[in-house]
py3Dmol code that shows the C-alpha trace and the ligand (Angstrom):
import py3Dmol

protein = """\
ATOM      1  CA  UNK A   1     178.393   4.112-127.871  1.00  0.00           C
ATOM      2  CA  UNK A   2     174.439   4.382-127.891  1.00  0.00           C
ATOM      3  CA  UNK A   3     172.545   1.454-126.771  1.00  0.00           C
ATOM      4  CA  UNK A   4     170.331  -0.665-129.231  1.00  0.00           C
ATOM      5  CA  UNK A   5     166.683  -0.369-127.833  1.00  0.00           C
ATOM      6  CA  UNK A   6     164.925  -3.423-126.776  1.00  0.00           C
ATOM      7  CA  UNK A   7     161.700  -3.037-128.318  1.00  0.00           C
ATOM      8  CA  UNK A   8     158.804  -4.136-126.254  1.00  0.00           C
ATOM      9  CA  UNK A   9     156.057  -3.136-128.548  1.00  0.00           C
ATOM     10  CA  UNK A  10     157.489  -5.345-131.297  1.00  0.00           C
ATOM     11  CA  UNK A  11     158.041  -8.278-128.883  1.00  0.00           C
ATOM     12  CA  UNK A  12     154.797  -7.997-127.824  1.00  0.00           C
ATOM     13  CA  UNK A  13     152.888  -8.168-131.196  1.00  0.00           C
ATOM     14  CA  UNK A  14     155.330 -11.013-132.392  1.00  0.00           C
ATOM     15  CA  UNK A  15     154.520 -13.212-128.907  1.00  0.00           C
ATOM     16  CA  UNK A  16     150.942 -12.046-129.683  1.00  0.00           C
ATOM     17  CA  UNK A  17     150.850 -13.202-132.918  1.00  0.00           C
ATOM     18  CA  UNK A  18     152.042 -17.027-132.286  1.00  0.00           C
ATOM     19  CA  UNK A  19     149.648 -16.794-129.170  1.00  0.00           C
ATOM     20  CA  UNK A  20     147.001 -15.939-131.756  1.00  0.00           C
ATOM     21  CA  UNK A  21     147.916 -19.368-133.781  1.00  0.00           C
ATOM     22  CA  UNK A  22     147.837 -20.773-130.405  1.00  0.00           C
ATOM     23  CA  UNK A  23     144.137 -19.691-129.735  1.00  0.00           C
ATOM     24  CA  UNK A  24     142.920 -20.424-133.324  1.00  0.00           C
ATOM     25  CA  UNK A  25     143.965 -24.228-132.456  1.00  0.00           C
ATOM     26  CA  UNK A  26     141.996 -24.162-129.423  1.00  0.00           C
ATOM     27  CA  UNK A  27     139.324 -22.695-130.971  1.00  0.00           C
ATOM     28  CA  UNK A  28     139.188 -25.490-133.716  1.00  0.00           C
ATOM     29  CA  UNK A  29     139.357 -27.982-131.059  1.00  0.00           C
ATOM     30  CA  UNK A  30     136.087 -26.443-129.342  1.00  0.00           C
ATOM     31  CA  UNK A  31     137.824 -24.451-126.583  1.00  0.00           C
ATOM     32  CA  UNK A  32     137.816 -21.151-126.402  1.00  0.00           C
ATOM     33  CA  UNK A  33     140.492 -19.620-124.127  1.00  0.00           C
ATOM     34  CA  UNK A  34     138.418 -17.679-121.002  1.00  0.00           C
ATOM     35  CA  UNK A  35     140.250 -15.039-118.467  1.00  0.00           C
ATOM     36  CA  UNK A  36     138.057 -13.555-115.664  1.00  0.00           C
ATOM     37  CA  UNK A  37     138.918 -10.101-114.152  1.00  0.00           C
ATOM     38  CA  UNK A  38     138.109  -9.043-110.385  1.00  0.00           C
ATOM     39  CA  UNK A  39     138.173  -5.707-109.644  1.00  0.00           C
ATOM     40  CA  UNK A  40     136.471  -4.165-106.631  1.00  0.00           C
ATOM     41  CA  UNK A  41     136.348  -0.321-106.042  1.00  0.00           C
ATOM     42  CA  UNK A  42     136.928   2.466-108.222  1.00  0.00           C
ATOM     43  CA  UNK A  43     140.876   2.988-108.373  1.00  0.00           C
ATOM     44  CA  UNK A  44     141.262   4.771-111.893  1.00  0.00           C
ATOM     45  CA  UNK A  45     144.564   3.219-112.492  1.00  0.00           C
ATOM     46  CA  UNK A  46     143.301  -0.360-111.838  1.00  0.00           C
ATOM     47  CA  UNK A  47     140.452   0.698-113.846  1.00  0.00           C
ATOM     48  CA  UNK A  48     142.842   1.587-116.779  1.00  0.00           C
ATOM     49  CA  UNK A  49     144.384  -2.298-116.472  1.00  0.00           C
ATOM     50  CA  UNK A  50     141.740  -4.465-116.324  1.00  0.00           C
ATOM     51  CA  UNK A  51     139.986  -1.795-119.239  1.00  0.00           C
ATOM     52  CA  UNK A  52     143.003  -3.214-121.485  1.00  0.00           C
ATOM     53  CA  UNK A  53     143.289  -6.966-119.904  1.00  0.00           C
ATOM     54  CA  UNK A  54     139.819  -7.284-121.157  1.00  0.00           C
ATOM     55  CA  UNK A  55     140.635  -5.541-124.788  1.00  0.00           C
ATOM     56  CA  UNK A  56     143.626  -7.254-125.038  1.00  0.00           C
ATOM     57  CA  UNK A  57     141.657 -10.904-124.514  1.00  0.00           C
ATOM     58  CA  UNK A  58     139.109  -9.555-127.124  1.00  0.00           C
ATOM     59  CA  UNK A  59     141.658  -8.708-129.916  1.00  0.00           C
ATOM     60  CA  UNK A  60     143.020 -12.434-129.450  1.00  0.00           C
ATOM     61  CA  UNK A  61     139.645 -13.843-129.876  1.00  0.00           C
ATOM     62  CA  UNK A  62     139.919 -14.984-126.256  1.00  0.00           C
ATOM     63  CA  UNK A  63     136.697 -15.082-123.776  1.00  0.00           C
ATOM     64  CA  UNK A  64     136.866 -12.596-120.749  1.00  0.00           C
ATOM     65  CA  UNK A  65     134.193 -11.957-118.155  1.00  0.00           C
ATOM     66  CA  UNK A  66     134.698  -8.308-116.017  1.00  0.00           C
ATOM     67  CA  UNK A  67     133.305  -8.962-112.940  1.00  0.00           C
ATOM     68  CA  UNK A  68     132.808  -5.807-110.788  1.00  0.00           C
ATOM     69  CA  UNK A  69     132.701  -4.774-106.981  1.00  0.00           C
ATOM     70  CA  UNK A  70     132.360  -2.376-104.785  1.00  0.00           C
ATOM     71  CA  UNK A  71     134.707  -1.386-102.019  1.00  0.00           C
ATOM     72  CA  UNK A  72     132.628  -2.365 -99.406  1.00  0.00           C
ATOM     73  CA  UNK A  73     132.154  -6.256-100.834  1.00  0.00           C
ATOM     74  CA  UNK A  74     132.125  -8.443 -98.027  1.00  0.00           C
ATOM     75  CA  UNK A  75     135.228 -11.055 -98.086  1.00  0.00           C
ATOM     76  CA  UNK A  76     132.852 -14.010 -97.770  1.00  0.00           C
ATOM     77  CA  UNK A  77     131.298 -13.018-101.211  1.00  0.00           C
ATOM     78  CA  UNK A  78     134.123 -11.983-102.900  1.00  0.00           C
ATOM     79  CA  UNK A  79     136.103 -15.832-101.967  1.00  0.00           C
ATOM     80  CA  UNK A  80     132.458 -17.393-102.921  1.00  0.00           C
ATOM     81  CA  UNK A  81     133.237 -15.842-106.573  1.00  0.00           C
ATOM     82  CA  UNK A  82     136.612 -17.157-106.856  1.00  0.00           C
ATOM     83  CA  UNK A  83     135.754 -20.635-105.953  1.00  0.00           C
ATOM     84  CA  UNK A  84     132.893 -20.725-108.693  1.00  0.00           C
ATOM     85  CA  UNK A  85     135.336 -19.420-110.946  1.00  0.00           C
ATOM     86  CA  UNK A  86     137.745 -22.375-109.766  1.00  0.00           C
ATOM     87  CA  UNK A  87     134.899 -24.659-110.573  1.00  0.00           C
ATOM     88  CA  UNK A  88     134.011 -23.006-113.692  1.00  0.00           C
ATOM     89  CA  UNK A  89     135.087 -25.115-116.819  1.00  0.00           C
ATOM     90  CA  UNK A  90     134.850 -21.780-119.545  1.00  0.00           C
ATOM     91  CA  UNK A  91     137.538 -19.983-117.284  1.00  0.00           C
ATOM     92  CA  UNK A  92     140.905 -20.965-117.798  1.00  0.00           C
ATOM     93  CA  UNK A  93     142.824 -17.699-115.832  1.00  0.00           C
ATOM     94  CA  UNK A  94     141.382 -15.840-113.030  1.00  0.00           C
ATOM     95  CA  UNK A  95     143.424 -12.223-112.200  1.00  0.00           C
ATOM     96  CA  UNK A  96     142.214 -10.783-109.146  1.00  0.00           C
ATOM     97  CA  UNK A  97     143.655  -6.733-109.790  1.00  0.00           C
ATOM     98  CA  UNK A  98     145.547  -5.548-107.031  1.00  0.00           C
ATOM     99  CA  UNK A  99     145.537  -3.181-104.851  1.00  0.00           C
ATOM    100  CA  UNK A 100     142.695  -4.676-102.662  1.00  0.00           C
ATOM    101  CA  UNK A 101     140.739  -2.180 -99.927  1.00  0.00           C
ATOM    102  CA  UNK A 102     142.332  -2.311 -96.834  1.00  0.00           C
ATOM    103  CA  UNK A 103     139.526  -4.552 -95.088  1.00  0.00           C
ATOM    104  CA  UNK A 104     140.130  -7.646 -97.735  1.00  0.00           C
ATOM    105  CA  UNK A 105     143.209  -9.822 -96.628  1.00  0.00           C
ATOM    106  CA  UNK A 106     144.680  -9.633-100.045  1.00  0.00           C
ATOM    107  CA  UNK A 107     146.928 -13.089 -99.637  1.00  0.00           C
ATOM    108  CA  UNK A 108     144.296 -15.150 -98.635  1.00  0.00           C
ATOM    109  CA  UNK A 109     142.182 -13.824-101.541  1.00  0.00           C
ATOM    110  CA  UNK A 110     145.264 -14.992-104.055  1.00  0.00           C
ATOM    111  CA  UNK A 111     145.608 -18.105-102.339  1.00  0.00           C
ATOM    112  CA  UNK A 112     142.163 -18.809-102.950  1.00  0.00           C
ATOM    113  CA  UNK A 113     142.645 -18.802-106.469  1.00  0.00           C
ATOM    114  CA  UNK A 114     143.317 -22.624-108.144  1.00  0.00           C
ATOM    115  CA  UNK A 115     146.963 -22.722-108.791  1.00  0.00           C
ATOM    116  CA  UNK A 116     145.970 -24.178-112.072  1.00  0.00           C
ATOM    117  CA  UNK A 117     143.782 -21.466-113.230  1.00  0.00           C
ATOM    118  CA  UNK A 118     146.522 -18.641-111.635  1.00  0.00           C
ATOM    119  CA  UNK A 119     147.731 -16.736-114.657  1.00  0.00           C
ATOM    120  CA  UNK A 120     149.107 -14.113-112.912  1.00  0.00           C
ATOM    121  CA  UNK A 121     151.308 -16.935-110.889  1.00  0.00           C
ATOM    122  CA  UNK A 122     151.358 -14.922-107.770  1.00  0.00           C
ATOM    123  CA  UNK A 123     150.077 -18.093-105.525  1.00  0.00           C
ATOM    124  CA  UNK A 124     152.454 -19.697-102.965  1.00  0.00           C
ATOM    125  CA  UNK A 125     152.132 -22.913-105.449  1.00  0.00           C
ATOM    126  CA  UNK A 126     153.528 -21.433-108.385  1.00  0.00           C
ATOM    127  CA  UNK A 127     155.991 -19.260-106.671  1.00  0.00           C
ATOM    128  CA  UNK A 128     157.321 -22.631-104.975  1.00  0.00           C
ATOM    129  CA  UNK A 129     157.432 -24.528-108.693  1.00  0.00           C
ATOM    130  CA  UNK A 130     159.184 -21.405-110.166  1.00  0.00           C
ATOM    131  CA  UNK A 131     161.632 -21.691-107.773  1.00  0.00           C
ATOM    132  CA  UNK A 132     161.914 -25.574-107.753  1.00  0.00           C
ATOM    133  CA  UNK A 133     161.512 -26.226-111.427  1.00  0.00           C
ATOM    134  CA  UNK A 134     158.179 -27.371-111.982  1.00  0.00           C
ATOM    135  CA  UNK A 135     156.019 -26.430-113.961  1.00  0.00           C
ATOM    136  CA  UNK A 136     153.475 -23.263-113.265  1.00  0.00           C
ATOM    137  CA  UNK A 137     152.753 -20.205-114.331  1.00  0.00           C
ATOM    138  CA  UNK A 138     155.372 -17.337-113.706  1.00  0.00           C
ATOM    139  CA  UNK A 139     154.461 -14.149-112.819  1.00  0.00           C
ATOM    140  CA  UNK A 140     154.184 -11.828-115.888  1.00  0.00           C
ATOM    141  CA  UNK A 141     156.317  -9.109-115.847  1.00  0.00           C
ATOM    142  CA  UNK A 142     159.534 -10.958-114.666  1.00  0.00           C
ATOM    143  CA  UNK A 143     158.563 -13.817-117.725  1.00  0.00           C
ATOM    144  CA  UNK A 144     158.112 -10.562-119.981  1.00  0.00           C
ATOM    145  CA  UNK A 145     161.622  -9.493-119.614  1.00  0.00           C
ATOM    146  CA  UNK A 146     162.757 -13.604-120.182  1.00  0.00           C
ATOM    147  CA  UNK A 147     160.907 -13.214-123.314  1.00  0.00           C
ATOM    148  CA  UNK A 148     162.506  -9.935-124.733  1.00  0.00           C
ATOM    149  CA  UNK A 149     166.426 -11.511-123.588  1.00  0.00           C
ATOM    150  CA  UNK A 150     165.487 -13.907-125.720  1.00  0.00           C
ATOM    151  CA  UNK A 151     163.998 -12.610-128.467  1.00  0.00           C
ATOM    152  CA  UNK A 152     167.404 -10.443-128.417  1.00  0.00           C
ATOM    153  CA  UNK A 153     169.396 -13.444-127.950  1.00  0.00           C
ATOM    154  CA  UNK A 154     171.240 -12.100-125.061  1.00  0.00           C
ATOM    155  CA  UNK A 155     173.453 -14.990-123.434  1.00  0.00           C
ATOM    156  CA  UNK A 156     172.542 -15.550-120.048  1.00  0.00           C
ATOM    157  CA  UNK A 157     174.162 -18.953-119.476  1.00  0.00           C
ATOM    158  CA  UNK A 158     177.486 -17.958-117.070  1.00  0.00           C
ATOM    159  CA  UNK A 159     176.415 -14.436-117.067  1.00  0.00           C
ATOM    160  CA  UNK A 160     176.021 -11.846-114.128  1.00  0.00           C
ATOM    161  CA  UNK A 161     172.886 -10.906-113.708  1.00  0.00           C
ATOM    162  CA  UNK A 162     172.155  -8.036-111.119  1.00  0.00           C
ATOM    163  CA  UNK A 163     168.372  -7.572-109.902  1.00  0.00           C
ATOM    164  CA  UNK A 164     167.566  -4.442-108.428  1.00  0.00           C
ATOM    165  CA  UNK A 165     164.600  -5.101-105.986  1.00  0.00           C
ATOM    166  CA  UNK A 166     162.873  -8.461-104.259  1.00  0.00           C
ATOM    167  CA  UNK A 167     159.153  -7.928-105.199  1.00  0.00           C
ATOM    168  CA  UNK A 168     157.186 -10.728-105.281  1.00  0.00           C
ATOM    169  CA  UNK A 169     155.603  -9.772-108.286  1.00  0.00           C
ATOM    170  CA  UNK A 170     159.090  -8.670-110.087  1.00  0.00           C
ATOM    171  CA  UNK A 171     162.264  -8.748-108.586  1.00  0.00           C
ATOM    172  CA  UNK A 172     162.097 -12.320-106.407  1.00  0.00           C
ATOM    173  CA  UNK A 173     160.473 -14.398-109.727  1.00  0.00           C
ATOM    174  CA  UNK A 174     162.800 -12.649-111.845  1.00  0.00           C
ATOM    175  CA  UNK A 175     166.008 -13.527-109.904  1.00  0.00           C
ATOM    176  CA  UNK A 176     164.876 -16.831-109.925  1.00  0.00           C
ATOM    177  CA  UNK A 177     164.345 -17.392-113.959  1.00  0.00           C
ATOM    178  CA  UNK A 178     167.419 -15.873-114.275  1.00  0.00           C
ATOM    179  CA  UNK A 179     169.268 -18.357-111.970  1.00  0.00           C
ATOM    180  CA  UNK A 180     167.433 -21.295-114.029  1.00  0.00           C
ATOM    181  CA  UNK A 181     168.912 -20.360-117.081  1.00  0.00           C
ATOM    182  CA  UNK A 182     172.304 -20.537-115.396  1.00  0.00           C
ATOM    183  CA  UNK A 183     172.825 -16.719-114.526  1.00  0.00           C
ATOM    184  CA  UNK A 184     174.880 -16.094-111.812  1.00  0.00           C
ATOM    185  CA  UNK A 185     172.450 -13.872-110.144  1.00  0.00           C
ATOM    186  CA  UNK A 186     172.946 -10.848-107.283  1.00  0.00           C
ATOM    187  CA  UNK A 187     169.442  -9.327-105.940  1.00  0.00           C
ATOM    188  CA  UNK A 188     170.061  -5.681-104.231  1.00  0.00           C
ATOM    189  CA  UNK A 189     167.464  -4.196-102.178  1.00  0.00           C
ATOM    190  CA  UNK A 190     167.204  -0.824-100.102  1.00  0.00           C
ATOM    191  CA  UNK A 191     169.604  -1.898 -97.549  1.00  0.00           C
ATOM    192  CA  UNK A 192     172.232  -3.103-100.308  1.00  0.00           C
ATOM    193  CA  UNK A 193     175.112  -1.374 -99.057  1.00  0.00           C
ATOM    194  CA  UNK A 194     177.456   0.049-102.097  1.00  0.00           C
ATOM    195  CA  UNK A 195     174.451  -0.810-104.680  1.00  0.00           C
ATOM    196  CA  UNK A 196     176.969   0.584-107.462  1.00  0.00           C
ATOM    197  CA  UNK A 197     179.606  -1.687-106.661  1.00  0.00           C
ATOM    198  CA  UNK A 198     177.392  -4.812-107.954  1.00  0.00           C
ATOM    199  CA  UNK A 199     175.234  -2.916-110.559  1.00  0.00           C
ATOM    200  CA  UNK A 200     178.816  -1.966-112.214  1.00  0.00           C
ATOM    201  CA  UNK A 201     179.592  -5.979-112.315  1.00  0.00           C
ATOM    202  CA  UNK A 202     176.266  -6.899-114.029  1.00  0.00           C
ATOM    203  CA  UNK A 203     176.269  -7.985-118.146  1.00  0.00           C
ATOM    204  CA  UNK A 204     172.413  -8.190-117.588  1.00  0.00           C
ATOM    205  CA  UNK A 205     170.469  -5.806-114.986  1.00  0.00           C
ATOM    206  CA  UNK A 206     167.093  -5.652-114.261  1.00  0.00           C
ATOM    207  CA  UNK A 207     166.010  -3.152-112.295  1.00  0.00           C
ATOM    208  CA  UNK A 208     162.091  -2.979-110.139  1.00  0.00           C
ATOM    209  CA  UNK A 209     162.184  -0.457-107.451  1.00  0.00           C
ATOM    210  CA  UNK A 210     159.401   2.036-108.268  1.00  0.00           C
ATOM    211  CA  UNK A 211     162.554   4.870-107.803  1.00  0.00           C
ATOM    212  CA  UNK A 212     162.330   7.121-111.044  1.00  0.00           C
ATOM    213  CA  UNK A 213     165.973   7.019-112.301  1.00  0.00           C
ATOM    214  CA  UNK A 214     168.106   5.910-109.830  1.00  0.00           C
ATOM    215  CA  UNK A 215     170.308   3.596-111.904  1.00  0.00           C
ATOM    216  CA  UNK A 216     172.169   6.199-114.058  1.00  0.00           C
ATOM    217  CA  UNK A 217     175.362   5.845-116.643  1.00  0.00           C
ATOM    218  CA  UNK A 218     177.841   5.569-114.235  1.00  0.00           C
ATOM    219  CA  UNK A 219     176.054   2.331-112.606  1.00  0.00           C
ATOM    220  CA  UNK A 220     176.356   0.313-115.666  1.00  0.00           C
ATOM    221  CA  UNK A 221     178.780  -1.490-117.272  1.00  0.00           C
ATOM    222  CA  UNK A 222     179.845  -0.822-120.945  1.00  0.00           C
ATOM    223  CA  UNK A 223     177.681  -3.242-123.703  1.00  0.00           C
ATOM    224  CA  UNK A 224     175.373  -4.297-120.663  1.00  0.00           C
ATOM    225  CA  UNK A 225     172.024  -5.446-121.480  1.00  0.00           C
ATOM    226  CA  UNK A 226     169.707  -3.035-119.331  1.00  0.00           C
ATOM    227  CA  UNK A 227     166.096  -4.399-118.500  1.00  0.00           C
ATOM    228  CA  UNK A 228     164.140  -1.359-117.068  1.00  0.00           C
ATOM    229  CA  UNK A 229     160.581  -2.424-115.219  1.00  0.00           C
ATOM    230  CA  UNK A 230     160.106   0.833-113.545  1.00  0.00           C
ATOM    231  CA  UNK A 231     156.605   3.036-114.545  1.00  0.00           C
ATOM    232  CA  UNK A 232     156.681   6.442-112.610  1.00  0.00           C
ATOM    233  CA  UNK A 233     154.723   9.123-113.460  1.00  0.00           C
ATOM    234  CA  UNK A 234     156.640  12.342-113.251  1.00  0.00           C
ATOM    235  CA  UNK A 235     155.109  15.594-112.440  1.00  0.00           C
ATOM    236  CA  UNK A 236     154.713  17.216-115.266  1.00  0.00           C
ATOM    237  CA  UNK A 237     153.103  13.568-116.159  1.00  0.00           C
ATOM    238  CA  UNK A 238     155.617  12.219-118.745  1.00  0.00           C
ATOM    239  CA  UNK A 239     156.224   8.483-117.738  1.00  0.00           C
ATOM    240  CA  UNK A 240     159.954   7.469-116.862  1.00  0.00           C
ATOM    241  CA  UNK A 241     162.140   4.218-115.610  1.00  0.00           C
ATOM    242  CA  UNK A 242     164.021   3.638-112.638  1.00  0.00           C
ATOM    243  CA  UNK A 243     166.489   3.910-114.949  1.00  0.00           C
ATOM    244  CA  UNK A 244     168.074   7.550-116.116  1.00  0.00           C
ATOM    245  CA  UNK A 245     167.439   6.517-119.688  1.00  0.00           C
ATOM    246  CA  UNK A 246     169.452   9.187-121.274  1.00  0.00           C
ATOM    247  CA  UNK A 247     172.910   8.515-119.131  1.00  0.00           C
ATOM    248  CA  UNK A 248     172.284   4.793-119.293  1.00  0.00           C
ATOM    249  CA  UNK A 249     171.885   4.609-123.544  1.00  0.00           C
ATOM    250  CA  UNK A 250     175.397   6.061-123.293  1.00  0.00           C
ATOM    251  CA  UNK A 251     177.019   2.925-121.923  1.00  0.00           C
ATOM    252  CA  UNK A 252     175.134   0.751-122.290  1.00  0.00           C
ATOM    253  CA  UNK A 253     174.544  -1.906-124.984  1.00  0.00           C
ATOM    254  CA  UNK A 254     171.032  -2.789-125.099  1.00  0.00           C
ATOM    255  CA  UNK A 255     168.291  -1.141-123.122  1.00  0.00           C
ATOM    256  CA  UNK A 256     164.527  -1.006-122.905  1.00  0.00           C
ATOM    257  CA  UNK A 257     162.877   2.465-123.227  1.00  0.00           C
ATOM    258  CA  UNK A 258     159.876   3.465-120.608  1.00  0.00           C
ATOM    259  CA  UNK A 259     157.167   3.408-121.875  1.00  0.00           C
ATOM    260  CA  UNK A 260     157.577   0.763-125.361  1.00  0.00           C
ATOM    261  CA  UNK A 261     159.687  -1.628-123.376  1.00  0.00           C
ATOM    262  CA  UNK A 262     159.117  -4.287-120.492  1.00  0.00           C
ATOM    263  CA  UNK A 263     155.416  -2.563-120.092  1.00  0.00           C
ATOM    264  CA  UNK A 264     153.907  -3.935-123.029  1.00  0.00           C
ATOM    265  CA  UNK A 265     154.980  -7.926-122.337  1.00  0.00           C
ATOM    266  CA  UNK A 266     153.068  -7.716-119.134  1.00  0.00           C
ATOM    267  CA  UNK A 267     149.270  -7.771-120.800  1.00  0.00           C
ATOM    268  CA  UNK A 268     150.726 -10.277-123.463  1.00  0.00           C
ATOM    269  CA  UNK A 269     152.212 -12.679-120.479  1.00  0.00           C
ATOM    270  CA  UNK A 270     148.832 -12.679-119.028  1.00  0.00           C
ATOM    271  CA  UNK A 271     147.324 -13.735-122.161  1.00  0.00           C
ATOM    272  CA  UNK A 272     150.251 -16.114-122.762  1.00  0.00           C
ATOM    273  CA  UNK A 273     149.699 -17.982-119.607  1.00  0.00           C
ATOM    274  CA  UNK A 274     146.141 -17.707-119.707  1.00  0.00           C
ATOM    275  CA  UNK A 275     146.454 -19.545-123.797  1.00  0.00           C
ATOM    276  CA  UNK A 276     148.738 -22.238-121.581  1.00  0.00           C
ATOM    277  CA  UNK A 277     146.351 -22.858-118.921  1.00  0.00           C
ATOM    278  CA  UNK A 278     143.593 -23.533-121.518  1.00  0.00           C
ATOM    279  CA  UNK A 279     145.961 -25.782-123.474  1.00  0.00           C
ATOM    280  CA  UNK A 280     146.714 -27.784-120.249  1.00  0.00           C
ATOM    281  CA  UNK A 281     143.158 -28.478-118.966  1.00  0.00           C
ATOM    282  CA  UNK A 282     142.381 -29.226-122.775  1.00  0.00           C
ATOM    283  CA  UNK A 283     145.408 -31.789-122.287  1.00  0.00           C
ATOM    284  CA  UNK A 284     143.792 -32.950-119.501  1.00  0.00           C
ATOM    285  CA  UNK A 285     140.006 -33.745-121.081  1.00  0.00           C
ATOM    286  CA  UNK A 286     138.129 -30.928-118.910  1.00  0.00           C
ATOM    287  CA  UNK A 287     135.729 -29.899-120.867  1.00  0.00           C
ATOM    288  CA  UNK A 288     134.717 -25.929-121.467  1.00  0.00           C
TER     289      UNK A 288
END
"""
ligand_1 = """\
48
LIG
P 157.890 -2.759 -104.775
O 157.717 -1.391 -104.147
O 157.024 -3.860 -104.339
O 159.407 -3.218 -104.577
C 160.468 -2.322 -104.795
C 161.760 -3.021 -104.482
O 162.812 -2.114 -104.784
C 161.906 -3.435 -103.018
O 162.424 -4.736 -102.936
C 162.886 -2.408 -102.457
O 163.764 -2.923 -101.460
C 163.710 -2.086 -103.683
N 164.299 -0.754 -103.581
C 163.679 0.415 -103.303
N 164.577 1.411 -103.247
C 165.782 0.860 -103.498
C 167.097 1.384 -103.561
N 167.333 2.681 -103.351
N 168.112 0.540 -103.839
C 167.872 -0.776 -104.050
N 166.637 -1.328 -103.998
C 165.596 -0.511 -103.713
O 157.789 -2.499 -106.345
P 157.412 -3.513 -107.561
O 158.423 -4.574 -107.674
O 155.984 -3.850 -107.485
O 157.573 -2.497 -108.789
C 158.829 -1.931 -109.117
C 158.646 -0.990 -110.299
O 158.203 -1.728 -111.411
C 157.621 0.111 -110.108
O 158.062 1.269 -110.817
C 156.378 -0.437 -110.762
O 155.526 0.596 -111.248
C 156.984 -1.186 -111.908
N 156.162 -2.308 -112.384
C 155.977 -2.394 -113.738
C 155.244 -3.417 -114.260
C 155.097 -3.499 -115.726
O 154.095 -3.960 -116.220
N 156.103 -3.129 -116.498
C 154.574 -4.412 -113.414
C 154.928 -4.313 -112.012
C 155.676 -3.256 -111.539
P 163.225 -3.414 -100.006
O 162.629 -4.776 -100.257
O 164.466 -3.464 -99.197
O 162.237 -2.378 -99.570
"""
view = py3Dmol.view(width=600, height=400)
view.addModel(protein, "pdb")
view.setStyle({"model": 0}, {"cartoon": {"style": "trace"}})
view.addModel(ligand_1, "xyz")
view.setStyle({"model": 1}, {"stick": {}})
view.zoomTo()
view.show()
């Protein structure tokens, strides 16, 4: 048997497309959807990711401000920016890219960000109505792969879900949208002890651990659905999965590639919830 592939790309443009709809609605009703980017230092890879965030906002007819710092900005200014970005009616989602320098206390610079404005849905608030029910905004790449079950109509009522790392960003939020659509869900982490033994049990399996290939063929159950998150960069500089892509098509029944699968959601989840936050404080009569 060779697995169907989940197709990311196409996901992405159809999500994009009803987003776009979204946007033009706004638009018409004087709003114009606004996402503001903070990036301090010169990481190339970060550089790369906000470089598209921005593009991506562009191509959707959404507003996005880049706002640039060095390494050494002083904490005190770089909180002073959030907060007028809190207060600023125009911005709907503020991402603050991560990794931070080592002398910025990256937590309290998240939790500084309104909840409400938090498209990337990594504050304590949002993380607490994921897991309670409310509503929020849920971190993108876990809501990616949501998206892509769905568009593939994979059952997840009653079904075992296995999540292979407890990120905050990935594996905890995912663990917990699968258990509110009635998964049973398992999380394994680096001190799992026989990791096979519940990866080999799972209809759905997601796996986040930053480990290039290390869920291979004989981990996975026939006609599982196989949700790979991993990005590694190999040395010769091909990307691959945490998942051994070649072993796992042969059992498997549905499987994302790396890259073209749970990668591109992640830039269209940001605009997604960033469309949703500007529809909410529209809701609410703020005015841009
Ligand atoms: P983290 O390093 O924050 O977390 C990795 C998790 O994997 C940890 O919980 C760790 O367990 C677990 N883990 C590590 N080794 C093993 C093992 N041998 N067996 C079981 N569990 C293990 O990574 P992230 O969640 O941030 O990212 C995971 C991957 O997803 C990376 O490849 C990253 O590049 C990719 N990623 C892709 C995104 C996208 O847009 N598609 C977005 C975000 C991430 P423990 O807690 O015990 O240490």
């Amino acid at each position: 048997m060779t697995a169907t592939l989940i197709d990311g790309v196409a996901v992405s443009r159809a999500t994009r497309e009803g987003l776009a709809a979204r946007v033009a609605a706004l638009k018409a009703a004087g709003v114009t959807p606004g996402l503001a980017v903070i990036i301090v230092g010169d990481n190339p890879a970060s550089r790369v990711y906000v470089r598209n965030k921005v593009k991506a906002c562009g191509e959707l007819g959404m507003h996005s401000a880049l706002i640039e710092y060095p390494e050494s900005v002083p904490a005190a200014e770089l909180l002073a920016r959030v907060q007028a970005l809190n207060a600023d009616p125009g911005i709907h989602g503020i991402l603050v890219q991560l990794p931070l320098p080592a002398h910025l206390d990256g937590a309290a610079v998240l939790e500084a960000i309104d909840p409400a404005k938090d498209v990337d849905g990594f504050h304590a608030v949002n993380m607490g109505a994921l897991a309670t029910g409310l509503p929020g905004f849920w971190p993108c790449t876990p809501a990616g792969v949501m998206v892509m079950l769905d568009h593939y109509r994979v059952p997840l009522q009653g079904a075992e879900a296995v999540v292979v790392g407890r990120s905050n960003i990935v594996g905890k939020p995912q663990a917990l949208m699968l258990l509110a659509r009635d998964a049973t869900v398992t999380i394994c982490t680096s001190k799992t002890r026989d990791l096979a033994a519940h990866t080999r049990r799972a209809d759905v399996l997601v796996v986040a651990t930053g480990r290039p290939r290390m869920v291979d063929g004989s981990m996975i159950k026939p006609g599982a659905v196989v949700m790979d998150v991993g990005i590694n960069r190999l040395p010769d500089g091909k990307l691959c999965g945490d998942v051994d892509f070649d072993s796992a098509r042969q059992v498997a029944g549905m499987i994302t590639p790396v890259p073209g699968g749970v990668g591109p959601m992640t830039i269209t989840m940001l605009l997604a919830n960033t469309v949703l936050s500007a529809e909410r404080a529209h809701k609410a009569g703020r005015k841009p």
